[in-house]
C-alpha positions in Angstrom: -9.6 -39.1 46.4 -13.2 -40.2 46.3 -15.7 -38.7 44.0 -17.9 -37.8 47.3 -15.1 -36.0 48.6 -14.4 -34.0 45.4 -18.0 -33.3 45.1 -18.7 -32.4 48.7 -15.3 -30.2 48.1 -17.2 -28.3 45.0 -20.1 -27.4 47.1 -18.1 -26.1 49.7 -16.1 -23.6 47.1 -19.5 -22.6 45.2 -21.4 -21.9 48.5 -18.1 -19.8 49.5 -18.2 -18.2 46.0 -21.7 -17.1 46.1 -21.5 -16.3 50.1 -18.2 -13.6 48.9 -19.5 -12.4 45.7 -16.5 -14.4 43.7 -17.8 -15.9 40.8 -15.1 -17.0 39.7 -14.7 -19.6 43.0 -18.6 -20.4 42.3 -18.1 -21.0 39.4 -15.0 -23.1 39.7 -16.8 -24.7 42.3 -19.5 -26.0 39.9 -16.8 -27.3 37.6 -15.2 -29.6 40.1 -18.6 -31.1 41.0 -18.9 -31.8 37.7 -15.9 -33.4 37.5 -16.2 -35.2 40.7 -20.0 -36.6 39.2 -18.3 -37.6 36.0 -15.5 -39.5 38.0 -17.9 -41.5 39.8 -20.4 -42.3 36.7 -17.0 -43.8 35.1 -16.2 -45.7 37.9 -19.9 -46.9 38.2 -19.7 -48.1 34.2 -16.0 -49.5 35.0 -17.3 -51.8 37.7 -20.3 -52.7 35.6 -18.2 -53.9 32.9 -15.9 -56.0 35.1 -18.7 -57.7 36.1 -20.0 -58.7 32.6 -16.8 -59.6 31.7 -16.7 -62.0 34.5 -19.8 -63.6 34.3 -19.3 -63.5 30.1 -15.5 -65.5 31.1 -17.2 -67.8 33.4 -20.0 -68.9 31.1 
């Protein structure tokens, strides 16, 4: 699943956390954001080395 997804899922659960009074789902919330923003920065360096590695193996 995309990271925007994951992240846009995270919101959802903290704003329903904090909106109930559970912070445990706020907090849990938080966490997949988290997760979902550290998916997407590896993703972002994964593509960025693909592309060095291409222009390094064409050169």
């Amino acid at each position: 699943m995309g990271s925007a997804v994951d992240k846009a899922r995270g919101r959802f659960k903290e704003l329903a956390g904090r909106f109930t009074g559970d912070k445990r789902l706020e907090a849990e919330g938080r966490t997949d954001q988290a997760k979902a923003k550290a998916r997407g920065a590896v993703r972002s360096l994964r593509e960025r080395a693909r592309g060095v590695m291409d222009s390094v193996g064409r050169s």
